[in-house]
N, C-alpha and C positions, 0 to 999 in steps of 0.2 A: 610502434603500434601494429605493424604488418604480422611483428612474431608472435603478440599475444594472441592477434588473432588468429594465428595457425595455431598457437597451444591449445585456446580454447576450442575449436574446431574437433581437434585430435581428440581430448578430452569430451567431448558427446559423440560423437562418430568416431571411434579406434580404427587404426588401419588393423587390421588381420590377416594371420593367417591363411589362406583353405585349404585343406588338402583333400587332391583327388589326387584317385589310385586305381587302376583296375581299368581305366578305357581302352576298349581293344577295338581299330575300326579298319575297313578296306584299306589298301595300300592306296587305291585313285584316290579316297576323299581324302588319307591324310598327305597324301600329293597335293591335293588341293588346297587343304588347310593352311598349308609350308609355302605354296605360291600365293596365296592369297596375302598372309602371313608379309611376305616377303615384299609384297607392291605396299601394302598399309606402310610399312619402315615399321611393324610391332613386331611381338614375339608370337608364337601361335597360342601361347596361356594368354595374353591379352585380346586376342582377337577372340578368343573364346569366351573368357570374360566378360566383354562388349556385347557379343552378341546374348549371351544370356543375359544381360543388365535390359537390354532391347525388350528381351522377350517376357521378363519381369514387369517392365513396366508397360507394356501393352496387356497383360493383366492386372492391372491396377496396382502393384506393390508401387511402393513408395520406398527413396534410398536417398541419403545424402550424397552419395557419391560410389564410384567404383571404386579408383584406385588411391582418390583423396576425395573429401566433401567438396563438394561442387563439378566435378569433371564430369558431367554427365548429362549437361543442359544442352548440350545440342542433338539433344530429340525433344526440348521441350520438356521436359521434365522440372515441374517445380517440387522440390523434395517438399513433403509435409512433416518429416520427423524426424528426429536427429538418429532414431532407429531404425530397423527394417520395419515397417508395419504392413498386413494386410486389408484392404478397401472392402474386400468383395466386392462382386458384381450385381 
């Protein structure tokens, strides 16, 4: 029962790719990034992730999840779509 329900999951919310390319920032912040990085136990691509999944949804987008559907309920976050959707304000 547990594996269908992660195919099905997978199957309306796809995990994906992103690619970024081209971020160039101070040496302090990505110091910062890399300790910060480093106390979570993540990588600094997931703490950046996080943090824009944060700041999505404090503008109202709506997600199933970041890194798999559901991992993202502790801000509160009730997904409303198995897509990305926009609420507006």
């Amino acid at each position: 029962m547990y594996s269908s329900a992660i195919k099905q999951s997978q199957a309306t919310d796809p995990v994906v790719n992103i690619m970024l390319t081209g971020g160039r920032v101070t040496l302090s912040f990505r110091e910062a990034a890399f300790s910060a990085a480093a106390r979570t136990n993540t990588s600094v691509n997931e703490l950046v992730l996080t943090a824009l999944a944060e700041k999505l949804a404090g503008e109202g987008y709506r997600f199933g999840g970041v890194f798999k559907r559901g991992d993202f309920t502790s801000l509160g976050l009730t997904p409303s779509a198995d897509v990305l959707e926009y609420r507006g304000k």
